[in-house]
C-alpha beads as a LAMMPS data file, in Angstrom:
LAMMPS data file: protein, C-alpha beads

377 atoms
376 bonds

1 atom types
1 bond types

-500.0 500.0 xlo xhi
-500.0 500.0 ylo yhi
-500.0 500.0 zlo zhi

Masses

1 110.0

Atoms # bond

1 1 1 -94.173 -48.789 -35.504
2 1 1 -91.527 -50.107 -37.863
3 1 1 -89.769 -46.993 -38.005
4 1 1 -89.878 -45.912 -34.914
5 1 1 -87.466 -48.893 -33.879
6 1 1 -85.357 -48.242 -37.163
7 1 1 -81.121 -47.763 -36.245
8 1 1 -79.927 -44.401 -36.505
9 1 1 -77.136 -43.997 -38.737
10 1 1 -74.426 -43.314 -35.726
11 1 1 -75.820 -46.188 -34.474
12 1 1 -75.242 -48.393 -37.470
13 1 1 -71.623 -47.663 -37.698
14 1 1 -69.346 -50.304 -35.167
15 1 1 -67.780 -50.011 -32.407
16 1 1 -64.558 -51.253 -33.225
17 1 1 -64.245 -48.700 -36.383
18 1 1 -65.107 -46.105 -33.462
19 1 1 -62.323 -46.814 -31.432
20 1 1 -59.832 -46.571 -34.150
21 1 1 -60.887 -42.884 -34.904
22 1 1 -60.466 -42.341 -31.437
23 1 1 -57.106 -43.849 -31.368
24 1 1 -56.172 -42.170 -34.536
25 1 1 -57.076 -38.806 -33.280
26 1 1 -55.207 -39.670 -30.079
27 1 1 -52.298 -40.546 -31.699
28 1 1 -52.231 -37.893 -34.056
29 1 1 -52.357 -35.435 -30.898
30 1 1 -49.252 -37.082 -29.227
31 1 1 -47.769 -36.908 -32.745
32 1 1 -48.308 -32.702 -32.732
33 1 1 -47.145 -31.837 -29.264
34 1 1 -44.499 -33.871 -29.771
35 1 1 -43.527 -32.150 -32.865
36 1 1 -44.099 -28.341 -30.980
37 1 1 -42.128 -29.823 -27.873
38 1 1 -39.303 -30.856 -30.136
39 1 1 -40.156 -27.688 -32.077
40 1 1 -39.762 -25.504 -28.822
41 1 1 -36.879 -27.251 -27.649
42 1 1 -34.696 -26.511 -30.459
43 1 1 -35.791 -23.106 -30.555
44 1 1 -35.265 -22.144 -26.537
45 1 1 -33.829 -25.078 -24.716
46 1 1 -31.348 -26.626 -27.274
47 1 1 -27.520 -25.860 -26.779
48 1 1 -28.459 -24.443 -23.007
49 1 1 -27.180 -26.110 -19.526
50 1 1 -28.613 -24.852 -16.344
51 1 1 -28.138 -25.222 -12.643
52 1 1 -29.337 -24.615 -9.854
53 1 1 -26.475 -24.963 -7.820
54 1 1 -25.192 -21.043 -7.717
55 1 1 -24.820 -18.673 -5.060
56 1 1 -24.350 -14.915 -5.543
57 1 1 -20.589 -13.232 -4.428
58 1 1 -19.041 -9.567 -3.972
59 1 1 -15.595 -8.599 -3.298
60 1 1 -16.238 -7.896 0.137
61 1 1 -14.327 -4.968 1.912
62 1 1 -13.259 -6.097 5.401
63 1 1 -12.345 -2.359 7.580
64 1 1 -9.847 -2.870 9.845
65 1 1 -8.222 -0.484 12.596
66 1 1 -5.464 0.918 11.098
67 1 1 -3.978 2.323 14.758
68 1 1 -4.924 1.316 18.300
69 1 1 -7.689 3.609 20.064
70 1 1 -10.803 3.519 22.185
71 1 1 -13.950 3.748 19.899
72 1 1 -15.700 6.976 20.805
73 1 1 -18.033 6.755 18.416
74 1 1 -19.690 4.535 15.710
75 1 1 -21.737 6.289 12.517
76 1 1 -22.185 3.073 10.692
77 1 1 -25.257 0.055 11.942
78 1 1 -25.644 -3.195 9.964
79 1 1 -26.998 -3.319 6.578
80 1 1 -26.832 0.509 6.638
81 1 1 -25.861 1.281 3.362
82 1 1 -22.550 3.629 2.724
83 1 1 -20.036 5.421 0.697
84 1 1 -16.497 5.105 0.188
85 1 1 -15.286 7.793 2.101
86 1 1 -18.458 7.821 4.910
87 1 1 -17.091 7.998 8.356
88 1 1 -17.687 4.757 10.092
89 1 1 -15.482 4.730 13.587
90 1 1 -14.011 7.496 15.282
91 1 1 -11.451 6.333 17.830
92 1 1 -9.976 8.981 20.380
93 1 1 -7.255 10.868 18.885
94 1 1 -5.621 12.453 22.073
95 1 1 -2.294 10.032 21.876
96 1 1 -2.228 10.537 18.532
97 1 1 -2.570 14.642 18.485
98 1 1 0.138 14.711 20.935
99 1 1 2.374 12.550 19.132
100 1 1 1.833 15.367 16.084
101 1 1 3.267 18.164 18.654
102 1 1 6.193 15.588 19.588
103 1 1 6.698 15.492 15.971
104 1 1 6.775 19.060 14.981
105 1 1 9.083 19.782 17.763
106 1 1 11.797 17.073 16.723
107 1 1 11.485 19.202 13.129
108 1 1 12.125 22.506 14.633
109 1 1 15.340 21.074 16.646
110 1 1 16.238 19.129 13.241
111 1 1 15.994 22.674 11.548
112 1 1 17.736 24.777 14.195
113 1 1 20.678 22.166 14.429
114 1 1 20.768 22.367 10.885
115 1 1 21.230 26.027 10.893
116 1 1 23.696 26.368 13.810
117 1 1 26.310 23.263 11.792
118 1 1 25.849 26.009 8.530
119 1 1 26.912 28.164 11.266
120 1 1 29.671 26.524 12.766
121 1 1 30.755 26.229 9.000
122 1 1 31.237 29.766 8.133
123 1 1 32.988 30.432 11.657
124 1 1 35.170 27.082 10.726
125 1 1 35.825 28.736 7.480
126 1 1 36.158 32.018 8.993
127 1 1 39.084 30.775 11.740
128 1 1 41.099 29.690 8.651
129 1 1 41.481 33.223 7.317
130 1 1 42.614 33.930 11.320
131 1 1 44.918 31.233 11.487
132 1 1 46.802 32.665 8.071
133 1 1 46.976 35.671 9.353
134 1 1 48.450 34.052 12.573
135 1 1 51.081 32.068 10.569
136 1 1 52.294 35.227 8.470
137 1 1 52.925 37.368 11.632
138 1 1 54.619 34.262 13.670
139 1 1 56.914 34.425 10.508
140 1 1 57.780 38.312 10.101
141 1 1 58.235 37.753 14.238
142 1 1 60.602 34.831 13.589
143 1 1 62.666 37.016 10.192
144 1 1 63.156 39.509 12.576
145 1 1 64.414 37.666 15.519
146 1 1 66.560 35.938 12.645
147 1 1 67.911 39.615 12.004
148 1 1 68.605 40.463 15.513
149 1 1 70.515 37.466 15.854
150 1 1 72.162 38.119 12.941
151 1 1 73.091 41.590 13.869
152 1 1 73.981 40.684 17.915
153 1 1 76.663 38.054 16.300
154 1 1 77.559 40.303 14.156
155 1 1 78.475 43.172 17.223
156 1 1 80.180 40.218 19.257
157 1 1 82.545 39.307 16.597
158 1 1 83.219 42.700 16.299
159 1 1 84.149 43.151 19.718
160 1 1 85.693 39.577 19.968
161 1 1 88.554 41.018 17.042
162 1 1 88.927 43.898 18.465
163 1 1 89.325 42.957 22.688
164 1 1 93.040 41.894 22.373
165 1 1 93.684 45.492 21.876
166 1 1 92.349 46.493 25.374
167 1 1 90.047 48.683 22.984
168 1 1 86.829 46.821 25.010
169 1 1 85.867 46.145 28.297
170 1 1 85.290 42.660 29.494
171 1 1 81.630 43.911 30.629
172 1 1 81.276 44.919 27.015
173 1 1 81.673 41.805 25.571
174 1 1 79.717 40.324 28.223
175 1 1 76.766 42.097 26.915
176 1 1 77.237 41.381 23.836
177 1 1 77.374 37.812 24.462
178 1 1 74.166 37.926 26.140
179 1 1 72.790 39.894 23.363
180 1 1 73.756 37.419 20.715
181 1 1 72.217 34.559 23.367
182 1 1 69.046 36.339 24.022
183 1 1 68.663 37.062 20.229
184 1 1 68.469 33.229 19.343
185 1 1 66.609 32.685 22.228
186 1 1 63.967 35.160 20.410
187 1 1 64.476 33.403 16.914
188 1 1 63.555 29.904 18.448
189 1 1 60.318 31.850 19.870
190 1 1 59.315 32.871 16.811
191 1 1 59.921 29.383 15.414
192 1 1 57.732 27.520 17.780
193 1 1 55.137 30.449 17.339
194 1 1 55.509 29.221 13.483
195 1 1 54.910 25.791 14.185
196 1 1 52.230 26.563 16.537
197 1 1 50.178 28.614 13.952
198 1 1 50.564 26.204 10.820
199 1 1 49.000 23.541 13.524
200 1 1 46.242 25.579 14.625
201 1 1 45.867 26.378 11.062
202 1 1 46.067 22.564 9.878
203 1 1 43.147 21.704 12.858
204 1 1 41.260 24.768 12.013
205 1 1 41.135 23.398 8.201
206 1 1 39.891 19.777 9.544
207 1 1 37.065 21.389 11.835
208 1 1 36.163 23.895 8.958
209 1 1 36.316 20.305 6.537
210 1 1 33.752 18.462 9.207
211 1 1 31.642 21.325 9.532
212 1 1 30.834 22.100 5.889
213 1 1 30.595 18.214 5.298
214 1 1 27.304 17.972 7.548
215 1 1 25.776 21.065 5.209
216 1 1 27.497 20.713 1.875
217 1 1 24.775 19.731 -0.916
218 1 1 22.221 20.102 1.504
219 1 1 19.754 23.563 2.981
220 1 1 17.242 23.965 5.710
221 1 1 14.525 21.735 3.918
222 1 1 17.140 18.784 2.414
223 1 1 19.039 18.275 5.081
224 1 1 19.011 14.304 6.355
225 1 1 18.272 15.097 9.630
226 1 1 15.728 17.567 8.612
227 1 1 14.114 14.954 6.288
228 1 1 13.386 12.269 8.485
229 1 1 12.321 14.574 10.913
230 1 1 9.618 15.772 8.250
231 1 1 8.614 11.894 7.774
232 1 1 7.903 11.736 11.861
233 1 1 5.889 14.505 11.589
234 1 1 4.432 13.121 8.706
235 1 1 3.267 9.769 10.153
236 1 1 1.925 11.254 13.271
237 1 1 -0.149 13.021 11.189
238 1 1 -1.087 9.931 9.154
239 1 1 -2.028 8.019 12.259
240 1 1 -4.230 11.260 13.485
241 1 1 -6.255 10.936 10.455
242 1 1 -5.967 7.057 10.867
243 1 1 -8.249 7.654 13.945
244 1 1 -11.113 8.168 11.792
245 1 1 -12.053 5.164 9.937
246 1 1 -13.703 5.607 6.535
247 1 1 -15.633 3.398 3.977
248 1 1 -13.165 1.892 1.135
249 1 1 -15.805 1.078 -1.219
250 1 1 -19.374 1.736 -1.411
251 1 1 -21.752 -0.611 0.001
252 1 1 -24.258 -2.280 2.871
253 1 1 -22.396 -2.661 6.073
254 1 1 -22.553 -6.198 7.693
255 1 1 -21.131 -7.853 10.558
256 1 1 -20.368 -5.138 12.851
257 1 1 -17.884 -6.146 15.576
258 1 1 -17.494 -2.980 17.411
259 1 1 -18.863 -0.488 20.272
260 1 1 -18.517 2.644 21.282
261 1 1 -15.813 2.339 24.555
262 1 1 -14.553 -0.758 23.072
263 1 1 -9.888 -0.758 22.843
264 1 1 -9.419 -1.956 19.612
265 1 1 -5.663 -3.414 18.319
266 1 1 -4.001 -2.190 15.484
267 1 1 -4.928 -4.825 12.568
268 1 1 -8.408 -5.286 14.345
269 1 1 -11.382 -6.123 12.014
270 1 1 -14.364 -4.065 12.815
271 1 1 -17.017 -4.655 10.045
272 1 1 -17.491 -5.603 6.667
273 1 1 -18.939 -3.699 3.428
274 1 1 -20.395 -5.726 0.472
275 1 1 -20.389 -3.912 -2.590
276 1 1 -23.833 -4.952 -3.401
277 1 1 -23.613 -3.017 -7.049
278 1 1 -20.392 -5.396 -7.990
279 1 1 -22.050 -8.738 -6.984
280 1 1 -21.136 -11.955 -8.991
281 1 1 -22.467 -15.081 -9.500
282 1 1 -20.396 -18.762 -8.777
283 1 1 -22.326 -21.011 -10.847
284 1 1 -21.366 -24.874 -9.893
285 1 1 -22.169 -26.834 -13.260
286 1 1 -21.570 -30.678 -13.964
287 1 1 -18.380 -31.539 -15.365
288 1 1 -20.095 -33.381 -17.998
289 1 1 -21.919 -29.649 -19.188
290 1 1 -18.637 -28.351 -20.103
291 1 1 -18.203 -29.519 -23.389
292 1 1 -19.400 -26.072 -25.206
293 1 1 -18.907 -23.492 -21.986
294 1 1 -16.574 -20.857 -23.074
295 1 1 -15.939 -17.756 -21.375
296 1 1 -18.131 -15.110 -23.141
297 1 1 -21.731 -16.832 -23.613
298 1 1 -24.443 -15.240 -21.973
299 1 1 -25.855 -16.151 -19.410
300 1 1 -30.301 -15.737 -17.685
301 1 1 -30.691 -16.143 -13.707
302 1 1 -33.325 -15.857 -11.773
303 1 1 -33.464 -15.785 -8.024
304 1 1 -36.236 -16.726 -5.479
305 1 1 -35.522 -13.181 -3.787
306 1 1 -37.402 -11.729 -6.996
307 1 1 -39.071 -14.790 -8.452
308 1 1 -38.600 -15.954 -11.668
309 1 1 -40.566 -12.424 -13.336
310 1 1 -37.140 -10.682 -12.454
311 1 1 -34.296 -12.186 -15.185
312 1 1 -30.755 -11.135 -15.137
313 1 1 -28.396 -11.070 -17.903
314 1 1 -24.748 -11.626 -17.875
315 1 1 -21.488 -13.103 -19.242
316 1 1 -19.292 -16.277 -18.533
317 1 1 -15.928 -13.951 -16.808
318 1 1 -14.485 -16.873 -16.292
319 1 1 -13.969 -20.503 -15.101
320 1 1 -12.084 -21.968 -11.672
321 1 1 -8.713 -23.981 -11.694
322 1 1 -10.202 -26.978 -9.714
323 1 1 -13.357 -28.393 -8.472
324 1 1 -14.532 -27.428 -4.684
325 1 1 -13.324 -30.821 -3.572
326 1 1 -9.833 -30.828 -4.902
327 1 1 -8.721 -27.370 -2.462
328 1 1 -10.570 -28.681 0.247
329 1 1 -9.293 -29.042 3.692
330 1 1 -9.278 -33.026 3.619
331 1 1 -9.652 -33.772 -0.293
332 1 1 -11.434 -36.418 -1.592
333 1 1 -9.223 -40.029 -1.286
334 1 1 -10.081 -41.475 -4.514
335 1 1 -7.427 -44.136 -4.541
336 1 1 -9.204 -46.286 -2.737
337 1 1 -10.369 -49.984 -3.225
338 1 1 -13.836 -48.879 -2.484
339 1 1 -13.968 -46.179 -5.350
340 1 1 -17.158 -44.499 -6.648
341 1 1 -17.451 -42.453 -9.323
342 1 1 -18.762 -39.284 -8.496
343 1 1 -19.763 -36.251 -11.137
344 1 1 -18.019 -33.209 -10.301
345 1 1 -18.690 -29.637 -10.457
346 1 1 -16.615 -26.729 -11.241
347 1 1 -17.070 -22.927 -10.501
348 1 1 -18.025 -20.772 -13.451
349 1 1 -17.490 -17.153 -12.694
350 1 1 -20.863 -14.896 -14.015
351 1 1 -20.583 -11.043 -14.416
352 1 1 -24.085 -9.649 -13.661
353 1 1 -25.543 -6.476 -16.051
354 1 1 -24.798 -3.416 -13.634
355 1 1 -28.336 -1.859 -14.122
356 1 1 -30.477 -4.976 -13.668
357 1 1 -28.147 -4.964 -10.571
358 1 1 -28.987 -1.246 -9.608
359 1 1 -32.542 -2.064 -10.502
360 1 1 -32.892 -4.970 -8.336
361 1 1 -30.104 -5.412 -5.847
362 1 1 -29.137 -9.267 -4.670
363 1 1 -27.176 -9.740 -1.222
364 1 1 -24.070 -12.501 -0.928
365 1 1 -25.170 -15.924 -0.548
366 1 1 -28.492 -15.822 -2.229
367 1 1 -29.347 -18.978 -4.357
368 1 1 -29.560 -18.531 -8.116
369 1 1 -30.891 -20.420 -11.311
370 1 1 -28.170 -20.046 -14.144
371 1 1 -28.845 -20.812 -17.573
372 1 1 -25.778 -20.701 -20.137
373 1 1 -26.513 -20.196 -24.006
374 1 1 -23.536 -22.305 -25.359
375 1 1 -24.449 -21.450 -28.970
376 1 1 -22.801 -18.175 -28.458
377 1 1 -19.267 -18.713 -29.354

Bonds

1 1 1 2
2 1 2 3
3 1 3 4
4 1 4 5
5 1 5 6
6 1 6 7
7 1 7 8
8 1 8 9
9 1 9 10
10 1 10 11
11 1 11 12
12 1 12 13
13 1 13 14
14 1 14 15
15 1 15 16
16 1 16 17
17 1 17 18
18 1 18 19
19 1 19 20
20 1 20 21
21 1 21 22
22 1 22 23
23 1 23 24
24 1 24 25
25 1 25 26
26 1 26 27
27 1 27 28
28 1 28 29
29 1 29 30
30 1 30 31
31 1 31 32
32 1 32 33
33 1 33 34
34 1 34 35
35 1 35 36
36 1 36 37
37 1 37 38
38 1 38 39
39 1 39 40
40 1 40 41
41 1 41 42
42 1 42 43
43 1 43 44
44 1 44 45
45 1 45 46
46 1 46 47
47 1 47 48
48 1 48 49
49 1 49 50
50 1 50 51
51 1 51 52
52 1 52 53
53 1 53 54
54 1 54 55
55 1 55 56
56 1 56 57
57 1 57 58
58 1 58 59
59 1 59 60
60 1 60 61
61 1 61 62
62 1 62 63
63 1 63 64
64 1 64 65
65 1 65 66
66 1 66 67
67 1 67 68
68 1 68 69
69 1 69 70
70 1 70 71
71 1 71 72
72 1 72 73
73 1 73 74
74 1 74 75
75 1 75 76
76 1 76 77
77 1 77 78
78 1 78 79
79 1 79 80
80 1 80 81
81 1 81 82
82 1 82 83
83 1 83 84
84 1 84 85
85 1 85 86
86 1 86 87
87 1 87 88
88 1 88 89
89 1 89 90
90 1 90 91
91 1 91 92
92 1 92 93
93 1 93 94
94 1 94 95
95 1 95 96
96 1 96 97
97 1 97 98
98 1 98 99
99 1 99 100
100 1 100 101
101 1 101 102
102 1 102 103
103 1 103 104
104 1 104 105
105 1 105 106
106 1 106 107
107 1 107 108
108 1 108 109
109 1 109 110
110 1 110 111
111 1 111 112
112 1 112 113
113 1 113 114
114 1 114 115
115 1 115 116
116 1 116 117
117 1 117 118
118 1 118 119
119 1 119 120
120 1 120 121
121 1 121 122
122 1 122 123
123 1 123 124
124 1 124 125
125 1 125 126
126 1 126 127
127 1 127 128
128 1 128 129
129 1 129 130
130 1 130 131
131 1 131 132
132 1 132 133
133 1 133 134
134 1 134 135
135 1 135 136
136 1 136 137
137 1 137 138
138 1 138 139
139 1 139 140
140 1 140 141
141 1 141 142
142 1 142 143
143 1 143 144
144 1 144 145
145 1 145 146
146 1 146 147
147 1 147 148
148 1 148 149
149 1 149 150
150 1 150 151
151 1 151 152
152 1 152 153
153 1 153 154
154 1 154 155
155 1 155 156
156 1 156 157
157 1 157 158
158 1 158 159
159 1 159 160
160 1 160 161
161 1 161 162
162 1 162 163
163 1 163 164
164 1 164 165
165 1 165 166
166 1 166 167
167 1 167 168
168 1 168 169
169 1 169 170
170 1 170 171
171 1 171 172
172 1 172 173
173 1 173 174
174 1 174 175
175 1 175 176
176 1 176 177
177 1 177 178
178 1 178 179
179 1 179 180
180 1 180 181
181 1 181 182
182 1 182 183
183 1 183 184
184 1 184 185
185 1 185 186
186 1 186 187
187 1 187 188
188 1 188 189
189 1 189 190
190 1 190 191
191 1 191 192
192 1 192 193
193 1 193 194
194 1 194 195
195 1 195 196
196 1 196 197
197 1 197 198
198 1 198 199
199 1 199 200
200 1 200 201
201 1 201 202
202 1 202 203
203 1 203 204
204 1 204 205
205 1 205 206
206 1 206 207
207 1 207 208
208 1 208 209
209 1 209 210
210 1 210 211
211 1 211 212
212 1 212 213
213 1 213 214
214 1 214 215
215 1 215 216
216 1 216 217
217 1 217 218
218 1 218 219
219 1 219 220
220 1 220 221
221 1 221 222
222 1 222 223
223 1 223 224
224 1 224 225
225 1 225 226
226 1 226 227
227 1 227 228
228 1 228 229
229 1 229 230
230 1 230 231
231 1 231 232
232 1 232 233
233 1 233 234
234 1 234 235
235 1 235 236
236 1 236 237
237 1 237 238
238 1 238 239
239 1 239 240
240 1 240 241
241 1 241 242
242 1 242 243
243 1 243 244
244 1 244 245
245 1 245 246
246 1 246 247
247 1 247 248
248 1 248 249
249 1 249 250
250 1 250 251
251 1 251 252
252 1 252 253
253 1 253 254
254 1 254 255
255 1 255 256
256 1 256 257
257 1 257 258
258 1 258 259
259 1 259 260
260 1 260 261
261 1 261 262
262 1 262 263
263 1 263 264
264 1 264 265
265 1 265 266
266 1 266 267
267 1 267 268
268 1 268 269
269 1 269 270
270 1 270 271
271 1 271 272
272 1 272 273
273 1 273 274
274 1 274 275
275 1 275 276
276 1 276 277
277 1 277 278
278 1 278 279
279 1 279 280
280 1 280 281
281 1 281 282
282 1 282 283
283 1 283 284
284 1 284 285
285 1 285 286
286 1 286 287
287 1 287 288
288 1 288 289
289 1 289 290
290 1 290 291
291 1 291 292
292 1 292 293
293 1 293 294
294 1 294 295
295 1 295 296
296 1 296 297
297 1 297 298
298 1 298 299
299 1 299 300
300 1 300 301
301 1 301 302
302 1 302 303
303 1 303 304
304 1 304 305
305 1 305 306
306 1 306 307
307 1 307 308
308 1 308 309
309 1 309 310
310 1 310 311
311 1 311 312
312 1 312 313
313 1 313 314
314 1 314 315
315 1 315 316
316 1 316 317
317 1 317 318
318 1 318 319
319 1 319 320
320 1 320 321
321 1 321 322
322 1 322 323
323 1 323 324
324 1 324 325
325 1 325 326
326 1 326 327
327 1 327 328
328 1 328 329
329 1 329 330
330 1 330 331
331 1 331 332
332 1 332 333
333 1 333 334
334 1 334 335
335 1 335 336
336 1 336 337
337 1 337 338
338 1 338 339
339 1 339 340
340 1 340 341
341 1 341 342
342 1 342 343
343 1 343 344
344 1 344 345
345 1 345 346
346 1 346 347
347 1 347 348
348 1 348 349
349 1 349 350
350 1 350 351
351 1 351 352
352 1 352 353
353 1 353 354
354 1 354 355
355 1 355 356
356 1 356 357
357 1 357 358
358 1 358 359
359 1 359 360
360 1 360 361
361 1 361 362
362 1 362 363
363 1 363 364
364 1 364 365
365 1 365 366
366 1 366 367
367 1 367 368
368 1 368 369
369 1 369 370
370 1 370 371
371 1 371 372
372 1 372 373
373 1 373 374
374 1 374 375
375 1 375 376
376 1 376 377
C-alpha cells in the first residue's frame, strides 16, 4: 500500500526547475534562428536593395503615313506580331503612279533640250567658220573695188592732161568721170559689206559663246537641268513606294488607329510596334538606396505575369538625371512654409538578358520586383 502511493521520480523534481529548462530550451531556439536568420541574411540579402516600384519599357516604334492616301487595305490587327519590313497599310497609289509618268516625261524634255542646246552649239560654232569666210570675200570684194577705183582715176587723169589738146571728147571724159564715181561708189560697198561681216561674225561668236556655255562640262546624264529632272522622277518614285507602309522594327502591333477607306494626312500616326525582344526595365528606388548603386551590378526581377518561379537577370544601363517630380508638368513647390520632407525616387535604367526575354516575353507597363546586388562593383 505504501508503495503504491510512493512519488515517481518526474514527479519529485519541481516545478519551478521545470520551467527554467523550458525557458532555457526556448531561449536557446530564438538564440539559433536568430543566428541562421542573421546567417542567411548576410549570405543572400546583405548589400541588396529592392523595389517594387518598376514598370517594364521598349523603344516603341510609332508608323506614321509618310504621304497622303486612302487606306485600301490593312495587313496588320493589334497585338499581331510583325517584322521589320511586313507590309502593314497599303494606301492607293493612283496619284502617286501618275505623278511617276509626269516625272519621267519632264526627264525626257530635260534630255531632249539638252541635246538640241549641244546642237545649237555646233551650228553656233559652225556659223563662225561661215561668217570668216563671209569677212574674207567682203574684203577681196572691197581690194578690188579699191583697184578699180584706182585704175578709173587713173584713166580720168589721163584724159584730164591730155583734153586741152582737143585729143578727147567732152563725152569721153564724161565717162570717165562717172567711171571713177561709180568705182568708189563700189569700194564703199565693199566696205560696209566688211563691216557688216566682222559684225555678223562678232554676234555669231557671242551666240556660239552662250550656246556652248549651257553644255560645256556637262553630257546628256550631268546636265543641271537633266539632274534635277532625275531627282523628280526620283521622288515620285519614292512616294509610290511610300504608299506601302512597312514595319521599322520587329514587334507586336498595338494601338491601331486606322481603316480600310479611311484619308489619312501626311505625318498621320497609324499604329504602334513594341519591340517586345528589346524591353527594359525603369526601376524607381529610394534616394536613400543609392549609396552603393553603380551602373553595372546585376540585377533579379520577377513579375506577377510569370510569378516569382520565372527570374530575370540583368544589368544597371544606367541611372536618370532627375527624379519623376522634378520634370513634371507642375513640380513640386518645396519652398514653402508648410514643407514636408518627402523621400524621393529616381529611375534606374535595367537591361534585361535577351534569351530569358525570348524565353518568356513581358509587354510595356507590366509591374516588376527588382533586386540590385550592390556588392558587385
Amino acid at each position: 500500500m505504501a508503495e503504491a502511493i510512493a512519488p515517481t521520480a518526474e514527479a519529485a523534481v519541481p516545478n519551478g526547475d521545470r520551467r527554467k529548462q523550458l525557458f532555457k530550451r526556448l531561449a536557446i531556439g530564438v538564440a539559433i534562428a536568430a543566428a541562421l536568420w542573421a546567417l542567411w541574411h548576410f549570405i543572400f540579402d546583405a548589400g541588396r536593395v529592392s523595389t517594387d516600384n518598376a514598370y517594364v519599357g521598349a523603344d516603341s516604334a510609332q508608323v506614321t503615313a509618310q504621304v497622303a492616301g486612302t487606306v485600301t487595305d490593312v495587313r496588320a490587327a493589334g497585338t499581331q506580331m510583325v517584322h521589320k519590313g511586313d507590309i502593314l497599310v497599303v494606301l492607293d497609289d493612283a496619284d502617286a503612279r501618275l505623278e511617276v509618268a509626269s516625272a519621267q516625261a519632264a526627264l525626257r524634255q530635260a534630255q531632249q533640250r539638252f541635246a538640241q542646246q549641244a546642237a545649237n552649239a555646233g551650228a553656233a560654232q559652225a556659223r563662225i567658220g561661215a561668217s570668216i569666210a563671209s569677212i574674207n570675200q567682203a574684203q577681196a570684194q572691197l581690194r578690188s573695188a579699191n583697184a578699180n577705183v584706182e585704175k578709173a582715176r587713173t584713166d580720168l587723169a589721163r584724159r584730164q592732161s591730155i583734153a586741152s589738146t582737143g585729143a578727147v571728147a567732152g563725152e569721153e571724159l564724161t565717162a570717165a568721170r562717172a567711171s571713177l564715181e561709180t568705182a568708189v561708189a563700189a569700194r564703199d560697198l565693199a566696205a560696209a559689206a566688211v563691216a557688216a561681216a566682222q559684225a555678223n561674225r562678232a554676234s555669231t561668236s557671242e551666240d556660239a559663246a552662250a550656246s556652248t556655255a549651257l553644255v560645256s562640262g556637262s553630257t546628256a546624264e550631268t546636265a543641271p537641268d537633266v539632274i534635277a529632272a532625275r531627282a523628280r522622277v526620283d521622288m515620285a518614285m519614292l512616294n509610290l513606294a511610300r504608299t506601302v507602309v512597312r514595319a521599322p522594327i520587329d514587334g507586336v502591333v498595338t494601338n491601331r488607329q486606322v481603316q480600310v477607306g479611311q484619308r489619312i494626312a501626311a505625318g498621320a500616326p497609324i499604329m504602334i510596334v513594341v519591340p517586345v525582344a528589346a524591353a527594359f526595365v525603369d526601376a524607381n528606388f529610394k534616394e536613400s538606396q543609392f549609396s552603393k548603386i553603380r551602373i553595372g551590378q546585376p540585377v533579379e526581377l520577377t513579375s506577377d505575369f510569370y510569378g516569382s518561379d520565372v527570374v530575370y537577370h540583368g544589368r544597371v544601363a544606367g541611372i536618370a538625371g532627375g527624379t519623376g517630380a522634378a520634370f513634371s508638368l507642375i513640380p513640386a513647390q518645396n519652398a514653402t512654409g508648410n514643407w514636408v520632407k518627402v523621400v524621393q525616387r529616381l529611375p534606374v535604367r535595367i537591361a534585361l538578358d535577351p534569351k530569358e526575354l525570348h524565353d518568356h516575353p513581358l509587354r510595356v507597363g507590366l509591374t516588376m520586383e527588382a533586386t540590385i546586388d550592390t556588392r558587385a562593383r
